[in-house]
C-alpha positions in Angstrom: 100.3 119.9 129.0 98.7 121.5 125.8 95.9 124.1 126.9 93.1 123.0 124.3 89.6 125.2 123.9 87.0 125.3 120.9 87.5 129.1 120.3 85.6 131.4 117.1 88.6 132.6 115.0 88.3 136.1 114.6 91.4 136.9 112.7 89.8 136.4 109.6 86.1 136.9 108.5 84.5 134.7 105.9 81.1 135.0 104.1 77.7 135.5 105.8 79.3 137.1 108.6 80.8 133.5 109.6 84.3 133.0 111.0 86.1 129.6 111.5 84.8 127.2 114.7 88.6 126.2 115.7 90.1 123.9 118.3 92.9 126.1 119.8 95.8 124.3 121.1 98.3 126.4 123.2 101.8 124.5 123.9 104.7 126.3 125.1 103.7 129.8 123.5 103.1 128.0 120.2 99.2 127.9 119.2 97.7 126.0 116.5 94.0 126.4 115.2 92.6 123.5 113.5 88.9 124.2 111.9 86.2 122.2 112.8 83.2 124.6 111.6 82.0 127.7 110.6 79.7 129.9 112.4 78.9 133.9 113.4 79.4 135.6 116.4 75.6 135.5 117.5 75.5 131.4 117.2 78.9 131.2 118.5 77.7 133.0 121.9 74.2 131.2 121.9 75.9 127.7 121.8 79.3 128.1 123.9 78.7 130.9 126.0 75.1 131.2 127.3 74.9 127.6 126.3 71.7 127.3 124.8 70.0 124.2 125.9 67.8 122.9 122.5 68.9 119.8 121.4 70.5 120.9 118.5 73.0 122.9 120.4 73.4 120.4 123.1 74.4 117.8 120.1 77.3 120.1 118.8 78.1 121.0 122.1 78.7 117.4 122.4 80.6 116.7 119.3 83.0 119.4 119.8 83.7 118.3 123.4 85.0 114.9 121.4 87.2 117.2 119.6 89.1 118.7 122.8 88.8 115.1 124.2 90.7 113.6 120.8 93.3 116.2 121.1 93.9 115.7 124.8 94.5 111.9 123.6 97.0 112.8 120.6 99.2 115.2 122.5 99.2 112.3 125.4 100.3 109.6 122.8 103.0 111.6 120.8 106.1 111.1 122.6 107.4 114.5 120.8 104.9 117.1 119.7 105.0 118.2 116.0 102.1 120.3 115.1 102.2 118.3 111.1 101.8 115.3 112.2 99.4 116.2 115.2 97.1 118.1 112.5 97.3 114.9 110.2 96.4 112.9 112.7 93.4 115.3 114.2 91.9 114.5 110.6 92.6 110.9 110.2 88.9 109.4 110.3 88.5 107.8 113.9 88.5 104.1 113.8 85.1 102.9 114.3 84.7 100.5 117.7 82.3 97.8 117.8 79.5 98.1 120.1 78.9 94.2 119.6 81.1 91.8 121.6 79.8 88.9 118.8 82.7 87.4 117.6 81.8 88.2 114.0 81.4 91.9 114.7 84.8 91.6 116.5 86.5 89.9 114.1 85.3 91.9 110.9 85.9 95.4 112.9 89.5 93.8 113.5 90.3 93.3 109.4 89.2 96.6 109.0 90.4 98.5 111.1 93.9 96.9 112.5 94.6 94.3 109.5 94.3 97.0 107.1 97.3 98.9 108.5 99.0 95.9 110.3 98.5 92.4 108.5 99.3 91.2 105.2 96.7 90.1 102.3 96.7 86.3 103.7 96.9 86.8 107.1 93.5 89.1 106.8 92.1 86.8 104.2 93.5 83.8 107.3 91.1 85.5 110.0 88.2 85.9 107.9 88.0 82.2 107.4 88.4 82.1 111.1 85.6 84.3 111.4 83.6 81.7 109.0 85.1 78.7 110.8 83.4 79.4 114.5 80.4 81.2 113.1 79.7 77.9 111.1 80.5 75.7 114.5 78.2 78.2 116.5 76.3 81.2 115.2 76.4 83.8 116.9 78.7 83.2 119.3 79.6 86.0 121.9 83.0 86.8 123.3 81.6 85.9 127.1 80.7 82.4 125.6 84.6 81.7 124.8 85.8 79.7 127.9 88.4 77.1 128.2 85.2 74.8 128.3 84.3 75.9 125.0 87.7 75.8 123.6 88.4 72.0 124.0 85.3 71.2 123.2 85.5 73.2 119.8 89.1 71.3 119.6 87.4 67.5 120.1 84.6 68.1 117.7 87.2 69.6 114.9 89.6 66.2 115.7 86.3 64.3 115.1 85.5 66.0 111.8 89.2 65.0 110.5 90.9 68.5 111.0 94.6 68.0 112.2 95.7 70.2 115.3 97.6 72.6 113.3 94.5 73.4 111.3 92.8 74.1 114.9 95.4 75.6 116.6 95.2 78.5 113.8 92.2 79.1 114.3 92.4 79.5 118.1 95.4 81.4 117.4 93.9 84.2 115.7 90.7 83.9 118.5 93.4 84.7 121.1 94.4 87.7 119.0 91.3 89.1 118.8 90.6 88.8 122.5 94.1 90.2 123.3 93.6 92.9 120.8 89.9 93.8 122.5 91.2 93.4 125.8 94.8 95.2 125.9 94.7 97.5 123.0 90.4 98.9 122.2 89.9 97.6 125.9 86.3 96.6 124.7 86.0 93.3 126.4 84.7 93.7 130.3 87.7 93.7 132.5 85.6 90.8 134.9 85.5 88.5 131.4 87.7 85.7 132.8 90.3 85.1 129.8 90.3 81.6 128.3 93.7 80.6 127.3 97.1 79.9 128.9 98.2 77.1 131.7 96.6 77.5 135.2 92.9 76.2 134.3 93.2 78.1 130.7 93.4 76.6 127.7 96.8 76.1 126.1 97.6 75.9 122.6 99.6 73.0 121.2 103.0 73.2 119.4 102.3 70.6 116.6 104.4 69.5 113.9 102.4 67.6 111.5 103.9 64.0 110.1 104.6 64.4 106.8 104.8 61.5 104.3 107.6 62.4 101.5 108.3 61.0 97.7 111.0 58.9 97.8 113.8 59.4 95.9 112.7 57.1 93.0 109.7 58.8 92.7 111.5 62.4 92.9 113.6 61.3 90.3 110.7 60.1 87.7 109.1 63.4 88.1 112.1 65.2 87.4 113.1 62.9 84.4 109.8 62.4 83.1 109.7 63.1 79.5 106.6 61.4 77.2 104.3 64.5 77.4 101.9 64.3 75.0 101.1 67.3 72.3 98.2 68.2 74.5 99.5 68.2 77.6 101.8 71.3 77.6 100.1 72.1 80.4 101.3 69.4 82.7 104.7 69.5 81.2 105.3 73.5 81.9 103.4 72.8 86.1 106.5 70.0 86.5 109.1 72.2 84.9 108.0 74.9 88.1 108.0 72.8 90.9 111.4 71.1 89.5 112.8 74.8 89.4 111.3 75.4 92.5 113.0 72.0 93.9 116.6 72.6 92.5 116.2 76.1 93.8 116.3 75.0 97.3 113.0 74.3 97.6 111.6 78.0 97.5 108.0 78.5 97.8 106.7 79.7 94.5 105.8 83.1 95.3 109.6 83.8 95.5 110.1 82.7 92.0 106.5 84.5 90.7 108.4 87.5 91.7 111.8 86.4 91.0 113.5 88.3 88.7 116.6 88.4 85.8 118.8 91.1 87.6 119.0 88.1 90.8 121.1 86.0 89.4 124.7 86.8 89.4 127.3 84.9 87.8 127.2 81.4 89.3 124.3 82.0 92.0 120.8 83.1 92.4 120.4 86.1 94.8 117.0 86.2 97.1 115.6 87.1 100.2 112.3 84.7 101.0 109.3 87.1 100.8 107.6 85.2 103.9 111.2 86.7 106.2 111.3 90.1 104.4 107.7 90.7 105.9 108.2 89.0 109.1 111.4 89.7 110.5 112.8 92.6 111.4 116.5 91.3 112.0 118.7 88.6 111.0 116.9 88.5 107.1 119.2 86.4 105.8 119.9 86.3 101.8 119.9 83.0 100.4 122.1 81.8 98.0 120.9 79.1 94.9 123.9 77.8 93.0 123.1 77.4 88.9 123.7 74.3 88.4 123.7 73.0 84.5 120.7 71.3 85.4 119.3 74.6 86.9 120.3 77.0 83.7 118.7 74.9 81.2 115.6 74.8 82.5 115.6 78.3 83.5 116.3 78.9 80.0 113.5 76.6 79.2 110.8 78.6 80.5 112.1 82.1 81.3 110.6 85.0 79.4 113.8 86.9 77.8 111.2 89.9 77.3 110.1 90.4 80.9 111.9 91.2 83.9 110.7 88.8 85.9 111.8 85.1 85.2 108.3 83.6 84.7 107.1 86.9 82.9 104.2 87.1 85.1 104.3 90.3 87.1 104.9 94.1 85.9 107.1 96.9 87.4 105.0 98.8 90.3 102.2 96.0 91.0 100.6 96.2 94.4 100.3 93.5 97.2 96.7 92.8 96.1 98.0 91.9 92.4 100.6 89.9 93.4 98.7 87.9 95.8 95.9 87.2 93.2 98.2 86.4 91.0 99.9 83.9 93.3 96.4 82.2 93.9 95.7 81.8 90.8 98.8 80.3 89.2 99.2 78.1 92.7 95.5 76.8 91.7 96.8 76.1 88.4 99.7 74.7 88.5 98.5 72.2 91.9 96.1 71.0 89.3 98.0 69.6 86.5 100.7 68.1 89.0 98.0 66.7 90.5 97.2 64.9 87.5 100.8 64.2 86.8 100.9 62.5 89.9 98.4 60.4 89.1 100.0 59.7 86.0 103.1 58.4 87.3 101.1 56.7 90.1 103.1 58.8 93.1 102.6 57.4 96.8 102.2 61.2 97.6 100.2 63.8 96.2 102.2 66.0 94.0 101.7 69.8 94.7 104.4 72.5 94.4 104.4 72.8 98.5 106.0 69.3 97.7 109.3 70.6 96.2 110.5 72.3 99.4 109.7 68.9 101.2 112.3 66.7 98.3 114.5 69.4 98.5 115.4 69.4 102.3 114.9 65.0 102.4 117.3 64.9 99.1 119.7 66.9 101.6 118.8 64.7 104.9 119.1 61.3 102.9 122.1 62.7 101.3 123.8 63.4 104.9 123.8 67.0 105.2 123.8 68.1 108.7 121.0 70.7 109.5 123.3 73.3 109.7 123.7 73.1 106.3 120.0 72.0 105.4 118.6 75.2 107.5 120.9 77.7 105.8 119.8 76.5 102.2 116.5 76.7 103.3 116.9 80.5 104.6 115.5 79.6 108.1 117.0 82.1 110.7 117.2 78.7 113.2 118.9 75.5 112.9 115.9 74.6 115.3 113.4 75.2 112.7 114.7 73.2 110.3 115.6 70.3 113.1 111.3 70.4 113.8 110.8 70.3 109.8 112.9 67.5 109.0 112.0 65.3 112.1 108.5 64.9 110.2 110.2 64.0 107.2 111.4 60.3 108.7 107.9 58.9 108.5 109.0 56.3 105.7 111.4 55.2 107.6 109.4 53.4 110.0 108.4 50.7 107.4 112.1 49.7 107.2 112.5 49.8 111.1 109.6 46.9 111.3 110.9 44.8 108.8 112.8 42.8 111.6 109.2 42.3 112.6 109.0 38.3 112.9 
């Protein structure tokens, strides 16, 4: 173990007669002075030697006994010592630990501090609605007043209000998260709080797989053959052109085509790797392939922007996370708009909305008799099991054929 003292560095003298208030850590013959202050010898023996006992001197007394407490802490976390990355981390500002168990408090010091470092843009932006959803349902609320009591109720009244389970069952996900995080990790939360979730009298979260009603493939084939656009809507014409590209592209979500980009296709095929796997898995990303079909090319070639990069021409070289999410909101807002009122237009049984592409996509595939093997590795899904749960919610329009034998 390190020996660690606040020592006066005499080796070199500064102005006013001062010399540097260092943290000397001895390891293994090696010592290391970081500087925390400056001070001359006189206040340097009044306040760590004959230990004055004014409040002022008490108080830095205090502080620098946090210093030697933090070190002890770094050297017992680094698994190898290297005095760089020990001195970096000496100066990193110390994460600020909530004093409040209120939820909100808990779930705004958890964005800051953790998400910044740890989440992605929507999964912060994700728990902050959280954060809105229960203080809305309860203000206030405390982290002693989450029981398993509390949660089912909070699940009946949301079921009530129209919310399906998957819509709940976020939220409580990212409640259990915070509680784990304040229990295991900051170890804020009282070690006698009795925790809320799981089996055995806790509360368990559902796996649900919402029913899905799909276009047919009448209706999916209007959309994509539609052609009596009107001079002044250029705007609804260019929204269906994306989500067709989106559905003959294997049904990619359109952030992978916002960021999509000339150089992926090669020869015959379109070269990606799904955004939402490259940030989420740390094995088995798999590369998915998109053949260019005829159909594919022209309307590439319709709206592709020669002069960019990127396919769409909406991004630039070197943007951040925060640009391309806002960009992605945006266009998503824009586009979800005028297929909305295309939909309407060609009076569609289902809503039409981009999220809607990768839906006809994989029933195009089911209807056609592709096995899920196939289906799940068109889709990029790591799990044949995945897409086996996505499709099954896909055969809701079947049941109105299965009843016709109904006398």
């Amino acid at each position: 173990m390190a020996k660690i003292k606040i020592v006066l560095d005499l080796r070199t003298k500064l102005s006013d007669d001062k010399y540097n208030l260092t943290v000397r850590i001895t390891h293994k013959g090696d010592v290391m002075y970081l500087n925390v202050g400056k001070m001359t010898k006189t206040q340097y023996n009044q306040v760590f030697v004959k230990k004055f006992g004014e409040p002022k001197s008490i108080e830095f007394r205090d502080t620098c006994n946090k210093y030697i407490t933090k070190c002890e802490r770094l050297f017992s976390e680094m698994k190898v010592y290297n005095k760089k990355r020990f001195r970096e981390l000496f100066f990193e500002k110390d994460k600020e630990i909530p004093t409040s168990l209120l939820l909100q408090d808990l779930f705004t010091n958890f964005n800051e501090t953790y998400g910044l470092e740890h989440l992605k843009i929507r999964t912060r932006a994700h728990v902050k609605m959280t954060m809105q959803t229960f203080e809305n349902y309860k203000p206030g609320l405390s982290v002693s007043d989450v029981t398993p009591d509390f949660l089912q109720k909070f699940e009946r009244d949301k079921l009530k209000l129209g919310w399906s389970q998957s819509s709940i069952d976020s939220n409580l996900r990212d409640l259990r998260r915070l509680i784990n995080y304040y229990t295991n990790e900051v170890k804020l939360i009282p070690r006698d709080y009795e925790y809320p979730f799981g089996k055995g009298g806790g509360y368990s979260l559902k796996s649900s797989w919402p029913k899905k009603i799909v276009m047919t493939n009448d209706e999916i084939r209007k959309v994509a053959d539609y052609t009596e656009f009107k001079e002044d809507e250029k705007d609804l014409e260019y929204a269906r052109d994306i989500w067709l590209l989106l559905y003959r592209m294997n049904g990619i979500n359109f952030g992978d085509l916002l960021r999509m980009k000339w150089d992926n296709i090669s020869g015959e095929y379109i070269r990606i790797i799904r955004k939402k796997t490259e940030t989420t898995r740390k094995n088995n990303i798999n590369e998915i392939s998109i053949p260019v079909s005829l159909k594919l090319r022209t309307l590439i070639d319709k709206v592709g922007v020669k002069t960019s990069p990127y396919i769409l021409g909406l991004m630039c070289d070197g943007y951040s996370d925060v640009t391309f999410e806002n960009k992605n909101h945006k266009m998503k807002q824009l586009l979800n708009k005028n297929l909305t009122a295309l939909g309407k237009k060609l009076e569609l049984s289902v809503p039409l909305k981009l999220k809607t592409a990768r839906d006809s996509y994989a029933t195009c595939l089911k209807r056609g008799g592709r096995s899920i093997e196939e289906i799940s590795e068109m889709l990029g899904h790591a799990n044949p099991q995945t897409s086996s749960h996505y499709l099954s919610s896909l055969d809701i329009e079947k049941t109105h054929k299965i009843n016709e034998i109904l006398f």
